[in-house]
Backbone as numpy.savetxt, mean C-alpha at the origin, in Angstrom:
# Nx Ny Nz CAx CAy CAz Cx Cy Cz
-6.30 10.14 -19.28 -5.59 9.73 -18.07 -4.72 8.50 -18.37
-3.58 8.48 -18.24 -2.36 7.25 -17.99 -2.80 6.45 -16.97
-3.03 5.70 -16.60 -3.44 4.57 -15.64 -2.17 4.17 -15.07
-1.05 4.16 -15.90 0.01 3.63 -15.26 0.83 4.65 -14.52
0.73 5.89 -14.58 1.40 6.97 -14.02 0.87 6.69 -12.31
-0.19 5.72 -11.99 -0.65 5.31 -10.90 0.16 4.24 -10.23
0.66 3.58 -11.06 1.42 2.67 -10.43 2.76 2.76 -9.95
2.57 1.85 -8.62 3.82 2.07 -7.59 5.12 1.46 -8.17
5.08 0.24 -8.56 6.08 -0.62 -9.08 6.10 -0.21 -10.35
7.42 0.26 -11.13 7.63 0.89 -12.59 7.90 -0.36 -13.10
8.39 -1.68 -12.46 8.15 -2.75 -13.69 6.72 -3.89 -13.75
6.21 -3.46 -12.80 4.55 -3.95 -13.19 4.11 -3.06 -14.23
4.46 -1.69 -14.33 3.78 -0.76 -15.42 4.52 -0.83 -16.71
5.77 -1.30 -16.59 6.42 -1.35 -17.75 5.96 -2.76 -18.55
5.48 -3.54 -17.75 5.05 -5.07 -18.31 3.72 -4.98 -18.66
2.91 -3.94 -18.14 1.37 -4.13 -18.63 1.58 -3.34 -20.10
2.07 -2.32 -19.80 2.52 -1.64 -21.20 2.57 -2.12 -22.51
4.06 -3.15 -22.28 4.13 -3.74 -23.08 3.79 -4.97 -24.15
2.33 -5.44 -22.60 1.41 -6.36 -23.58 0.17 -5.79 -23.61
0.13 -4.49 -23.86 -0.84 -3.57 -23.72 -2.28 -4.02 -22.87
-1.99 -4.15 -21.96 -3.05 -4.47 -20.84 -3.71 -3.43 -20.82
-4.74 -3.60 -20.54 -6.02 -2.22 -20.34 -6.67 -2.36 -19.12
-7.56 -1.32 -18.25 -8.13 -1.43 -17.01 -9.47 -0.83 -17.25
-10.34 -1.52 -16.79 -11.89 -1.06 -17.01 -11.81 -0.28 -15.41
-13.07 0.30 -15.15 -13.27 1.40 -14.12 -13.00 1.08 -12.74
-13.20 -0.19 -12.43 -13.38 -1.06 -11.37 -11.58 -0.81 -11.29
-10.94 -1.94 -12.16 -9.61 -1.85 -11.76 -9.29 -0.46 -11.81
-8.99 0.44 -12.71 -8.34 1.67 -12.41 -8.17 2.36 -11.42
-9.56 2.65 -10.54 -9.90 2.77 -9.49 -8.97 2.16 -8.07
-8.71 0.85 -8.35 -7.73 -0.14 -7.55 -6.83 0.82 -7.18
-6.08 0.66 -8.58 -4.57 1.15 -8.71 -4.60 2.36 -8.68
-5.41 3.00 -8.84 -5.09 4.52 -8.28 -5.51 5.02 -6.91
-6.03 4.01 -6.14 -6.33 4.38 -4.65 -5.20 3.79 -3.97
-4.70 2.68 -4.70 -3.20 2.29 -3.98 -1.90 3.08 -4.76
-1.98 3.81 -5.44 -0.70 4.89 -5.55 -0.37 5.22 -4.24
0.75 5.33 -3.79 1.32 5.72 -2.95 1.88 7.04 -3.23
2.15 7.76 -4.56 3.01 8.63 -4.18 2.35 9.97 -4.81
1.33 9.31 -5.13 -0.14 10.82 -5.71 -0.85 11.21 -4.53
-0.96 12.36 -5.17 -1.60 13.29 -3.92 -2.74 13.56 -3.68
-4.12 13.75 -2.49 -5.13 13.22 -2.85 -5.65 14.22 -3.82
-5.72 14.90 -3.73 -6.10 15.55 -4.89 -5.97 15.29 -6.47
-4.87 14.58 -6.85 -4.76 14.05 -8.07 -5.77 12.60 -7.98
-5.38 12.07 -7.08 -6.91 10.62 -7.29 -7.94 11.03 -7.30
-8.32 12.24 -6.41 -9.45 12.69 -6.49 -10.13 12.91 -8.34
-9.17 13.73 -9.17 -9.34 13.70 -10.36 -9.36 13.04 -11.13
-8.90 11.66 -10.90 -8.73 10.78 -11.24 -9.61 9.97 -11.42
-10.48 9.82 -10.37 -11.69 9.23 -10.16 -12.77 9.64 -10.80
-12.94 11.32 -10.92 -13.92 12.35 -11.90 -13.20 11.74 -13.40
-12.57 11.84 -13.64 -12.04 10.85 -14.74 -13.08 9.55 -15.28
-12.55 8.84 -14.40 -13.78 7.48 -14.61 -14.84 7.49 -14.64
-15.43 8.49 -13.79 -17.14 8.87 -13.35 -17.49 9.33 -15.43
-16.53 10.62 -15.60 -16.91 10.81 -17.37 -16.14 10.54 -17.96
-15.52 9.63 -18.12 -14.99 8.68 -19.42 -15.00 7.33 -19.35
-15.12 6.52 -18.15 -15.52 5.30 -18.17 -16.29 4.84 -18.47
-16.56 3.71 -18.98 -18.30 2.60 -18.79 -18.60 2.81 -17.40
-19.78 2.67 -17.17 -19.99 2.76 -15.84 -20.29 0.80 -15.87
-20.50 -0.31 -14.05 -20.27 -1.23 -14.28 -20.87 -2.02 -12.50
-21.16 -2.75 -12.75 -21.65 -3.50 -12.04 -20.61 -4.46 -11.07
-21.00 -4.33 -9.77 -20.09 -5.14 -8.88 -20.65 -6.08 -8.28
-20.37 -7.51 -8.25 -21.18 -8.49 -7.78 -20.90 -8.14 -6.11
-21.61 -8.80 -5.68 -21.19 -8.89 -3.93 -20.18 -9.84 -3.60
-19.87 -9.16 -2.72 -18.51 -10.11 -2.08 -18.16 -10.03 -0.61
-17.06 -10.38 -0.42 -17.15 -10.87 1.44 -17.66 -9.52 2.29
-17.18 -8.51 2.07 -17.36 -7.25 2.78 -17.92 -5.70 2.33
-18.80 -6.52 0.99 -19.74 -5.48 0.30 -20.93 -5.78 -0.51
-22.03 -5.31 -0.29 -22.82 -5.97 -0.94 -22.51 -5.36 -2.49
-23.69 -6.20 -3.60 -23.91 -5.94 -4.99 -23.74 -4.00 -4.86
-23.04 -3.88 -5.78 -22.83 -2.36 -6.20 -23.36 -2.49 -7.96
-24.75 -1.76 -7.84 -25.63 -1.46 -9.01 -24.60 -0.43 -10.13
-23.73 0.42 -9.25 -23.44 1.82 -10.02 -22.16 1.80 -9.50
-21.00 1.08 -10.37 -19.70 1.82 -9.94 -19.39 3.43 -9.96
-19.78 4.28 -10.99 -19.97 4.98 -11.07 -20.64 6.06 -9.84
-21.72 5.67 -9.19 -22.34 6.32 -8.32 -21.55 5.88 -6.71
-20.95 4.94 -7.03 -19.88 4.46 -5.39 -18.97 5.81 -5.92
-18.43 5.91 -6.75 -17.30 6.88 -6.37 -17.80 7.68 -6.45
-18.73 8.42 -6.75 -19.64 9.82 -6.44 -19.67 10.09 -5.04
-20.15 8.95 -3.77 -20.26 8.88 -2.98 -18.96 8.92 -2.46
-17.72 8.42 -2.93 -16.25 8.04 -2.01 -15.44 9.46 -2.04
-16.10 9.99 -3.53 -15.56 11.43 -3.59 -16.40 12.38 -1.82
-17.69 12.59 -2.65 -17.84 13.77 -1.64 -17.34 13.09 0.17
-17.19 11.39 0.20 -16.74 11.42 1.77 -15.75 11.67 1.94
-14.60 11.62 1.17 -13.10 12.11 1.21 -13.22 13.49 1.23
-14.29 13.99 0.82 -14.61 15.67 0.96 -14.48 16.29 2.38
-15.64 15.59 2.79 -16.04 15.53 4.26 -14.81 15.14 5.31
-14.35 14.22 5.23 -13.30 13.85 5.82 -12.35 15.05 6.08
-11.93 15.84 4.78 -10.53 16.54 4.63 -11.26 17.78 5.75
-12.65 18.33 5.21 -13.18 19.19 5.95 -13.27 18.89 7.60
-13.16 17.80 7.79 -13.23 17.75 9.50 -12.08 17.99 9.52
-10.86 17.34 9.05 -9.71 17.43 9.23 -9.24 18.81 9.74
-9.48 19.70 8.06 -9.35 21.25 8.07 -9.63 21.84 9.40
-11.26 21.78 9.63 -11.78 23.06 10.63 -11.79 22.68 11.94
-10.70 23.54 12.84 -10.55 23.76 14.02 -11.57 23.25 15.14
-11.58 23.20 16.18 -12.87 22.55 16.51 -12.11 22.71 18.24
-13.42 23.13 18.40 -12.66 23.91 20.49 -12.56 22.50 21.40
-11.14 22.82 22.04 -10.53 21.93 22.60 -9.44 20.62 21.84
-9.82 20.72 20.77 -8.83 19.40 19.88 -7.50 20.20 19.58
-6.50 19.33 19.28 -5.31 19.77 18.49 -4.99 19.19 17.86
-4.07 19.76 17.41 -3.45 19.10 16.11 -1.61 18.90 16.27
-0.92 17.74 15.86 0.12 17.19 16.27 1.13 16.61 15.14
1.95 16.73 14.63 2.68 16.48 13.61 3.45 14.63 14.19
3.49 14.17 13.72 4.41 12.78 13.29 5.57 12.68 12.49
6.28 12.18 12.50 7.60 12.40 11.54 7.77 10.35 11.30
7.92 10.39 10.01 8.29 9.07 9.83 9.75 9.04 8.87
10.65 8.48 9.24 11.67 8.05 9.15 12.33 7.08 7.66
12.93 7.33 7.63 13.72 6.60 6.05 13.79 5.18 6.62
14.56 5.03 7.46 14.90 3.85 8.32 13.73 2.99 9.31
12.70 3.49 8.91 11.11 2.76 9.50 10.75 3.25 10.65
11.40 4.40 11.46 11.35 4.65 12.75 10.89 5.34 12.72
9.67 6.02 13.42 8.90 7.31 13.61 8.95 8.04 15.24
8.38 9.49 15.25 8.71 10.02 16.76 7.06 11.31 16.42
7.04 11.47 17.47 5.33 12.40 17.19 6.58 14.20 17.99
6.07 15.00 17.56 6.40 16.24 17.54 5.89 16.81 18.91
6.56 17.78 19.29 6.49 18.16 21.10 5.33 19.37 20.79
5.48 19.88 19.60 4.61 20.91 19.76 2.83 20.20 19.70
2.29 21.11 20.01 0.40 21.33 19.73 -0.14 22.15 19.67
-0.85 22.17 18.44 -1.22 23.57 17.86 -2.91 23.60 17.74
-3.52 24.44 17.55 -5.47 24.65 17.43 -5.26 24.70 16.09
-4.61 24.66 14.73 -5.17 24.88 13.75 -3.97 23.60 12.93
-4.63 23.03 12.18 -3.54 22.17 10.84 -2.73 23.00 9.91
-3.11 24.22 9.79 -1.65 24.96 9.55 -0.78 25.18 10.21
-1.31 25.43 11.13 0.38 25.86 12.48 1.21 24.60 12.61
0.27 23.42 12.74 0.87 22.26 13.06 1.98 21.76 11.86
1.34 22.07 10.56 1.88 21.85 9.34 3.13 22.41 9.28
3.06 23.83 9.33 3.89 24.95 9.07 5.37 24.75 9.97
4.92 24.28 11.26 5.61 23.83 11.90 6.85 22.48 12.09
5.54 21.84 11.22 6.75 20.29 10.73 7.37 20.87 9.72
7.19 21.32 8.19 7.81 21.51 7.58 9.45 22.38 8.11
8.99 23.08 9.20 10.46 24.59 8.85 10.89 23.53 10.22
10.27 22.54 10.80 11.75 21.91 11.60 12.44 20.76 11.13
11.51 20.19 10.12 12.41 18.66 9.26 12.68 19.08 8.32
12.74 20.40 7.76 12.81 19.99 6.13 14.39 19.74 5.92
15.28 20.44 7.07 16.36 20.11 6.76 17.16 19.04 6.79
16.16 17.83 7.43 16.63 16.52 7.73 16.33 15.46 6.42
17.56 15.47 6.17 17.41 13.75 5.27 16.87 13.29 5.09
16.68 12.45 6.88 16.03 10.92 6.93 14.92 11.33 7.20
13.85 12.06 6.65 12.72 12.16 7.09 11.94 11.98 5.85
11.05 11.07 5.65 10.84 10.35 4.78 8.93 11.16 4.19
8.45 11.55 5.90 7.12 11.92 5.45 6.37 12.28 7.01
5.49 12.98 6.86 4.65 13.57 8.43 3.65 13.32 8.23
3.18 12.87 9.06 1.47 12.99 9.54 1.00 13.84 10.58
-0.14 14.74 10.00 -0.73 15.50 10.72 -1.95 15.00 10.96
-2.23 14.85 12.48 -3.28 14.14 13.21 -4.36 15.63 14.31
-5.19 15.11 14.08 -6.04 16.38 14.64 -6.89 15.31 16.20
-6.47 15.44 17.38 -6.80 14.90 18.67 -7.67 14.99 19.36
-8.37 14.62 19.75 -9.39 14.83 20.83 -9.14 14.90 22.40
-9.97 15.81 22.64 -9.19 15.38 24.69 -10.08 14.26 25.15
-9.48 13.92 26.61 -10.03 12.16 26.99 -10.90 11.74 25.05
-10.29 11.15 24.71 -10.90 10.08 23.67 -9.56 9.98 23.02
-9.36 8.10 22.20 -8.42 8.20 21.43 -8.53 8.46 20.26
-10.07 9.17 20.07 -9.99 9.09 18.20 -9.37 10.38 18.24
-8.87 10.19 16.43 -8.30 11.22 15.84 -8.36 11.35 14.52
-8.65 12.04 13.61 -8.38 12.52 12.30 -6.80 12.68 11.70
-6.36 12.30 10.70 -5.28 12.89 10.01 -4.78 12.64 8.76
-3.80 13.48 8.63 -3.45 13.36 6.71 -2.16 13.01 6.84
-1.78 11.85 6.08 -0.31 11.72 5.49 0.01 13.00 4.29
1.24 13.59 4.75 1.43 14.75 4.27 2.94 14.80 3.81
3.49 15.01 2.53 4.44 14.54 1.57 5.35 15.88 2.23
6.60 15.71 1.94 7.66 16.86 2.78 7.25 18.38 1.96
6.60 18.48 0.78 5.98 19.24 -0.01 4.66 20.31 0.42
4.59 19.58 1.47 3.50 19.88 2.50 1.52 19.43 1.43
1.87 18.48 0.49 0.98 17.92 0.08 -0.15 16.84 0.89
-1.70 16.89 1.00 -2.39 15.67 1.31 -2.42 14.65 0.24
-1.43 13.88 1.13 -1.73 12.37 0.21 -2.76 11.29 0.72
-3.22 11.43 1.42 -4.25 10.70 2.16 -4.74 11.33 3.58
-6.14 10.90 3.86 -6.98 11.44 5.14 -7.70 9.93 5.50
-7.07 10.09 7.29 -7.34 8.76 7.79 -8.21 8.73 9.02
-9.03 8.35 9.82 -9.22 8.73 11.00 -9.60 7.39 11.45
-10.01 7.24 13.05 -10.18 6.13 13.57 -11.87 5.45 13.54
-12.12 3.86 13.60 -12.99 3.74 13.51 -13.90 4.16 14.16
-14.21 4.89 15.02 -15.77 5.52 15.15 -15.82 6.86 14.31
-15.05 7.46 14.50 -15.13 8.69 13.76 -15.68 8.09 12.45
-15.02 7.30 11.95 -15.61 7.02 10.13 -16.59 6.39 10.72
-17.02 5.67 11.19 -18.84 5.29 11.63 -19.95 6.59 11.52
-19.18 7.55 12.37 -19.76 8.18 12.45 -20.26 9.07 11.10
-19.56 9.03 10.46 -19.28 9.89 8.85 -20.06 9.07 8.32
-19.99 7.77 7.97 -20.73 7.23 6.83 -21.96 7.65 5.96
-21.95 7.85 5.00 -23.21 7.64 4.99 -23.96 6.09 4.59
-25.24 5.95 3.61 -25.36 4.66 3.58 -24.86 3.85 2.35
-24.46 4.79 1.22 -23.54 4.16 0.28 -22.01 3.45 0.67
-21.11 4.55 1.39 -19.98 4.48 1.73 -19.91 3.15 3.14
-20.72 3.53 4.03 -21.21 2.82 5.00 -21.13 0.85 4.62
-21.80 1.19 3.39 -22.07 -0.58 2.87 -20.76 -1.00 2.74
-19.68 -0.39 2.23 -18.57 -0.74 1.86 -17.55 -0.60 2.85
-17.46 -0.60 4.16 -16.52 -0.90 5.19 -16.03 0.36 5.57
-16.34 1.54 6.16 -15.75 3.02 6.20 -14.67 3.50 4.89
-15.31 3.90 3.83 -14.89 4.80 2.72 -14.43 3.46 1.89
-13.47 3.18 1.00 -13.54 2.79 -0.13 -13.11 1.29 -0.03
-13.55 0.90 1.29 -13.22 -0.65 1.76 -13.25 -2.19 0.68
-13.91 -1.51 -0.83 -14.08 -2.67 -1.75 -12.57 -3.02 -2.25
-11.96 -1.83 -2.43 -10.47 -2.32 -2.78 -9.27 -2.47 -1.80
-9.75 -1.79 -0.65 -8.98 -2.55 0.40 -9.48 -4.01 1.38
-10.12 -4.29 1.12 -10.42 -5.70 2.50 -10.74 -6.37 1.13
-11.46 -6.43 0.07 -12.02 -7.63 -0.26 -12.33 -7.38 -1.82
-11.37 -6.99 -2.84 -10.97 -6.86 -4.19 -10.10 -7.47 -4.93
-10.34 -8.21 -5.64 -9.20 -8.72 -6.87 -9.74 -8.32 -8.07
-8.39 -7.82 -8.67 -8.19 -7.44 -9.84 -7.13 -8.32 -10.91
-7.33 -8.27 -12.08 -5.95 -9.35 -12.69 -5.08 -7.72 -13.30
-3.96 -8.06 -12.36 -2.59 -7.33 -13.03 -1.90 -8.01 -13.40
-1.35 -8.54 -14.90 -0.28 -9.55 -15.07 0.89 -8.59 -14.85
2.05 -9.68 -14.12 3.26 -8.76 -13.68 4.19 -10.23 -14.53
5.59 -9.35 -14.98 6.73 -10.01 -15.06 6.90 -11.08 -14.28
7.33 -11.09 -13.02 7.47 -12.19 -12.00 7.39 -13.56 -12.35
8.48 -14.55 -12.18 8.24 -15.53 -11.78 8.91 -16.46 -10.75
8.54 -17.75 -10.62 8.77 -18.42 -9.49 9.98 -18.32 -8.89
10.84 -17.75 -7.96 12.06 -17.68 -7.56 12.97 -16.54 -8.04
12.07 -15.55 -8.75 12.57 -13.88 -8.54 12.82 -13.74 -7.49
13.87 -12.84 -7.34 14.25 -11.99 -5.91 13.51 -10.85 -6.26
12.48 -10.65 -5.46 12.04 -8.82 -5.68 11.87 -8.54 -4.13
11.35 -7.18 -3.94 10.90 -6.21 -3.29 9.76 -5.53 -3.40
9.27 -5.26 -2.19 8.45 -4.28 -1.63 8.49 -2.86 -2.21
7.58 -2.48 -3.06 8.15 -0.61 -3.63 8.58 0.30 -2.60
7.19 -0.02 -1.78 7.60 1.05 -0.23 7.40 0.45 1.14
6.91 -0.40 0.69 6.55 -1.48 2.32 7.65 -1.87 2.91
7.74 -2.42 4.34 8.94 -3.35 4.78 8.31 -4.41 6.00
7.50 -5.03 4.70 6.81 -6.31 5.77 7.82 -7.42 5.29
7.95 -8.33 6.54 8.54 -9.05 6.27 10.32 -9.02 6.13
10.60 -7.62 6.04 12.07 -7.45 5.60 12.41 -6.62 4.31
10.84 -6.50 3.55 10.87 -6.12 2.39 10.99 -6.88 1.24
12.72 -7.48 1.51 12.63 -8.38 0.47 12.50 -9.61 0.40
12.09 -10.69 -0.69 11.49 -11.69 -1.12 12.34 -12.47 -2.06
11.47 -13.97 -1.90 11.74 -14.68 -3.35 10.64 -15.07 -3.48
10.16 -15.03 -4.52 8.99 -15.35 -4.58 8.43 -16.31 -4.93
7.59 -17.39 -4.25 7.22 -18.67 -4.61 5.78 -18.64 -5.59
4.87 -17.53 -5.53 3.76 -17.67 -6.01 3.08 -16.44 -6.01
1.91 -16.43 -7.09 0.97 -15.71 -7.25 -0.10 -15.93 -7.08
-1.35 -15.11 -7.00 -2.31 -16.21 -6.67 -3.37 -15.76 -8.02
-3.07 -14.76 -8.87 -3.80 -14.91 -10.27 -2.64 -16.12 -11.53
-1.53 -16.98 -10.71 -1.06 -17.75 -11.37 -1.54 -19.09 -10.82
-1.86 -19.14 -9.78 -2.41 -20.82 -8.64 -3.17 -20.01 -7.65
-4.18 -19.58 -8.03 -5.64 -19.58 -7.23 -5.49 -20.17 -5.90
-5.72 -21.55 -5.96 -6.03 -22.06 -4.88 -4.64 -22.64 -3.53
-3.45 -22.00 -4.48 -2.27 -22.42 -3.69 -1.79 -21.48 -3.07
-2.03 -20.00 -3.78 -0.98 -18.73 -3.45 -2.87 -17.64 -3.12
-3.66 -18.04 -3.49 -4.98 -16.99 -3.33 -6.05 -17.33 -1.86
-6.50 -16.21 -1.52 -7.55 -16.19 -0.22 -8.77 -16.08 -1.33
-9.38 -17.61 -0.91 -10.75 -17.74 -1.67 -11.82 -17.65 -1.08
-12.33 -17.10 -1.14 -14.09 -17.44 -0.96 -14.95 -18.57 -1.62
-15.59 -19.24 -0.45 -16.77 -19.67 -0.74 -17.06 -20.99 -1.91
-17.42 -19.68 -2.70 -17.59 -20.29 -3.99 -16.34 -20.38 -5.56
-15.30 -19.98 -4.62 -13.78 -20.06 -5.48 -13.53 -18.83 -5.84
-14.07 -18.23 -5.47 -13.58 -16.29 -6.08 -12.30 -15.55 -5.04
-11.79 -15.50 -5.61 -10.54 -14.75 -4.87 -10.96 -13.59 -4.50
-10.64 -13.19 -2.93 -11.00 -11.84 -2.42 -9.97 -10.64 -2.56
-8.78 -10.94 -2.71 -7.45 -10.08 -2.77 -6.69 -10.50 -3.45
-5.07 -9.54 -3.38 -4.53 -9.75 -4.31 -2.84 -9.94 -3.70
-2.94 -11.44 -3.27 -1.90 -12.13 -2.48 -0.75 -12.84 -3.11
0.72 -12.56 -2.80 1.74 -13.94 -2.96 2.09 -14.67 -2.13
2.53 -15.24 -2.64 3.23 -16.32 -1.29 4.65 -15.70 -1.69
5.85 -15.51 -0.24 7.04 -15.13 -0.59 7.46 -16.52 0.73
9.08 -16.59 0.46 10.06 -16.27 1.11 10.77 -15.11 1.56
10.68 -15.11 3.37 11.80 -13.76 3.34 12.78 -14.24 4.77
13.41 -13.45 4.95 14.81 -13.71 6.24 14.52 -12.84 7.18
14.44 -13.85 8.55 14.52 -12.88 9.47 15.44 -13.88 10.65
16.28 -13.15 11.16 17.23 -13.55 12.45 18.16 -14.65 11.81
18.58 -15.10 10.39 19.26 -16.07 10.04 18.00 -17.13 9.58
16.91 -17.27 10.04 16.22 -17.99 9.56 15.30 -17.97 8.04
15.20 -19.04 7.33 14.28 -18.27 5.97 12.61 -18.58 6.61
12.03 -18.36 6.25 10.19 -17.76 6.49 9.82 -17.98 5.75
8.19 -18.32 5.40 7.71 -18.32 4.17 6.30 -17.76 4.76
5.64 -16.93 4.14 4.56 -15.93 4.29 3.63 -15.41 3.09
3.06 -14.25 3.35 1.92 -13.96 2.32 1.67 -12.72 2.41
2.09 -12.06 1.52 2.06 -10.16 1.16 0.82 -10.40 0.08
0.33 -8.91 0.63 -0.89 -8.17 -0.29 -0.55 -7.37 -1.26
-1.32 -7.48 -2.23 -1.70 -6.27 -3.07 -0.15 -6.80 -4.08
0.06 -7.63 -4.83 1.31 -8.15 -5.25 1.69 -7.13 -6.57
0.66 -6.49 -7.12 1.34 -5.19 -8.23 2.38 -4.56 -7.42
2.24 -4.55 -5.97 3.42 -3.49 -5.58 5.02 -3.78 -5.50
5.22 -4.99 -6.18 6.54 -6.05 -6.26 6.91 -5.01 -7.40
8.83 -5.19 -7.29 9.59 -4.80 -8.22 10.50 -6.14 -7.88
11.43 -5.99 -9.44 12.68 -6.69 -9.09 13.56 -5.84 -8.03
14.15 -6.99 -7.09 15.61 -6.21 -6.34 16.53 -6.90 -7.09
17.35 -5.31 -7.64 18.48 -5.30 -8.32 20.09 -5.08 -7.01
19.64 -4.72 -6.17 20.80 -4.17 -5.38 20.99 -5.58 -4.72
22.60 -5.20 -4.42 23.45 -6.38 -3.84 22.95 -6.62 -1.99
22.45 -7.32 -1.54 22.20 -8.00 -0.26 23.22 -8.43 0.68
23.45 -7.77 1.67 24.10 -8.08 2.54 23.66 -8.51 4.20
24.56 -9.42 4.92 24.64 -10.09 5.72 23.51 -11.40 5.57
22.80 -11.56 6.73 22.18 -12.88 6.40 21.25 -12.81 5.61
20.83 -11.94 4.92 19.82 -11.22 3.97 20.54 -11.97 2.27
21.58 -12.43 2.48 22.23 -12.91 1.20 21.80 -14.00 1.39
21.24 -14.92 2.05 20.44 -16.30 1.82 19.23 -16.53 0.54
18.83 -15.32 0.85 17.50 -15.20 -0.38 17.91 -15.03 -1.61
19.34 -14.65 -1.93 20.37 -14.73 -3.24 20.28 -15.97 -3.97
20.62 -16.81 -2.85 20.82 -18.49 -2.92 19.82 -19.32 -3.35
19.09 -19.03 -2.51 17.52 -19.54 -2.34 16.95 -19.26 -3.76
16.71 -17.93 -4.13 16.68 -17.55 -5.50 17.31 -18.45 -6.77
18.49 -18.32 -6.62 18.95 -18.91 -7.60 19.16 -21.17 -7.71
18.58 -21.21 -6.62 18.42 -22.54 -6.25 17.25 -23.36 -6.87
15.86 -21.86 -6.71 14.77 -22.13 -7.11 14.63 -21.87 -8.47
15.68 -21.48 -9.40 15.68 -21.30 -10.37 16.50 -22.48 -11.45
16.62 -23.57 -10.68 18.22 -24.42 -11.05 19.16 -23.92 -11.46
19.48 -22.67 -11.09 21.10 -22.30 -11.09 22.38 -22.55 -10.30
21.77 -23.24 -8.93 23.34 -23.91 -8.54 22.01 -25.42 -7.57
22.99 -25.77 -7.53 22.59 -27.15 -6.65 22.55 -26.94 -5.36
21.97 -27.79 -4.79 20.89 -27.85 -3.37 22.35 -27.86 -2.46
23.49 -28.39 -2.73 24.83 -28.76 -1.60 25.00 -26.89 -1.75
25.80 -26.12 -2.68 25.82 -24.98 -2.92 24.58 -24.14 -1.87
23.36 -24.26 -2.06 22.75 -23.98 -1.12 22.96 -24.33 0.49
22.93 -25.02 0.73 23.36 -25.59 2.10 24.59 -25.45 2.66
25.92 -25.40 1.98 26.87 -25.06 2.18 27.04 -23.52 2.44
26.48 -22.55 1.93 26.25 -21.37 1.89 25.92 -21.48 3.19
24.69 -21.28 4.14 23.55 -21.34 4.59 24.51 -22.11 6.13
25.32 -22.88 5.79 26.22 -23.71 6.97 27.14 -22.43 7.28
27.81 -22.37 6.44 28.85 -21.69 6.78 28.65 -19.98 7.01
27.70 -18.89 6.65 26.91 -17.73 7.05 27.01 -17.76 8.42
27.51 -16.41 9.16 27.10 -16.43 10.27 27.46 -14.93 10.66
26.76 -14.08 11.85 26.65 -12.89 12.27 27.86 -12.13 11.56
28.88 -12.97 11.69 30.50 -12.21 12.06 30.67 -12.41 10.20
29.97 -13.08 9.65 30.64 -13.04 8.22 29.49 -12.16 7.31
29.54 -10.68 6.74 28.73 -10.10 6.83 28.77 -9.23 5.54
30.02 -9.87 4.77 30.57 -9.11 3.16 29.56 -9.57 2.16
30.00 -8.48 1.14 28.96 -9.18 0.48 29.03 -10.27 -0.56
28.23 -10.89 -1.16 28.58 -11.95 -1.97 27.61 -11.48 -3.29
């Protein structure tokens, strides 16, 4: 298995590469539950992967999981609940339906008029009415309940692939069992409360981006890491252990610059593309924080910017 064929950002993978970074079971695991663009079925294999070819490995406890004796035996357990999961998903069930979502290139989503008794019809149905649309980026098929808001569903690739199965918190209460259960509904160690060391390219006053996210605006400059300053750019616990895997950015919103804190920081690339309207501040800013022009250059920029001046620079 390539470990890096998992990763979202191609120049975090091109940089571990090249100082030949390696991932024991624990991390691999990370980065292949945060792929975004594998299908579950390939993580799924992925994971049987680690179970027989990994070390198996010990997890200390941490904010939102206790000691894990058997990495190995957690994903035994994360497998067959993702099993379970897809299977509720799958089988029909009297009175529920099932409802397609459409999400948008441009961040905007709209839920589908039809409702169907089975996740094929519903499926079958998104595909032959978006496929001919562009901007349609990806569907979710959600399976409903009457009076209740829970629901089951799969992010589903225009391919008509499951890339993920999600449902609401009671439903996963209800699923747990007591392995999966310990760990926050299904594989909660690498989402709420995991750090891993990915060394990335990046440094202080890169302009990058979001691979697929658009928190914040997407794009950034980036002031920090927090496997580079722990205690400046990292969410610590306790006893100094970092729980996640946080930066500190700059980003623009309404003319104003921001300064904030994105997760999961492997998912940074450089932004190479040219920035336009007030979004060209973080150009500046960038190259300010880099001593490439002087602080007046900055400010002068930043004075003179405004709605109506919107070319690019």
């Amino acid at each position: 298995m390539n470990i890096y064929d998992f990763f979202n950002s191609p120049d975090v993978a091109e940089y571990c590469q090249s100082i030949g970074k390696t991932f024991n079971a624990l991390e691999s695991a990370v980065m292949i539950v945060q792929s975004y663009s594998r299908t579950l079925s390939e993580k799924h294999a992925a994971f049987e992967t680690i179970i027989a070819e990994y070390p198996d490995m010990e997890i200390p406890k941490a904010l939102n999981h206790r000691r894990i004796e058997s990495f190995h035996k957690m994903l035994e357990s994360i497998l067959a609940y993702e099993e379970r999961k897809l299977e509720k998903l799958l089988t029909p069930e009297a009175g529920a339906v099932y409802q397609a979502s459409i999400e948008y290139k441009d961040n905007s989503s709209a839920e589908s008029e039809g409702l169907f008794t089975s996740y094929e019809r519903a499926l079958s149905d998104a595909l032959e009415c978006f496929k001919q649309n562009e901007r349609v980026l990806e569907l979710t098929i959600r399976k409903k309940y009457p009076d209740s808001k829970n629901w089951i569903g799969a992010r589903v690739s225009l391919s008509g692939e499951v890339m993920e199965v999600r449902q609401t918190g009671v439903l996963a209460m209800e699923d747990d069992d007591e392995e999966v259960g310990l760990l926050g509904c299904g594989p909660g160690i690498w989402e709420a409360s995991c750090y891993i060391d990915v060394p990335v390219p990046f440094k202080r006053g890169d302009l990058v981006e979001d691979v697929f996210g658009n928190s914040y605006g997407k794009v950034y400059v980036l002031k920090g890491i927090c496997r580079d300053d722990p205690k400046r750019h990292g969410r610590m616990l306790s006893d100094g252990g970092l729980i996640d895997m946080t930066a500190s950015i700059f980003y623009e919103r309404g003319g104003s610059v921001l300064c904030e804190c994105m997760h999961f920081y492997p998912n940074l690339q450089y932004c190479r593309r040219e920035l336009e309207g007030e979004k060209r501040i973080l150009k500046y800013l960038s190259q300010f924080m880099k001593d490439e022009i002087c602080a007046c250059t900055l400010l002068n920029f930043r004075k003179n910017i405004s709605p109506d001046n919107t070319a690019k620079t």
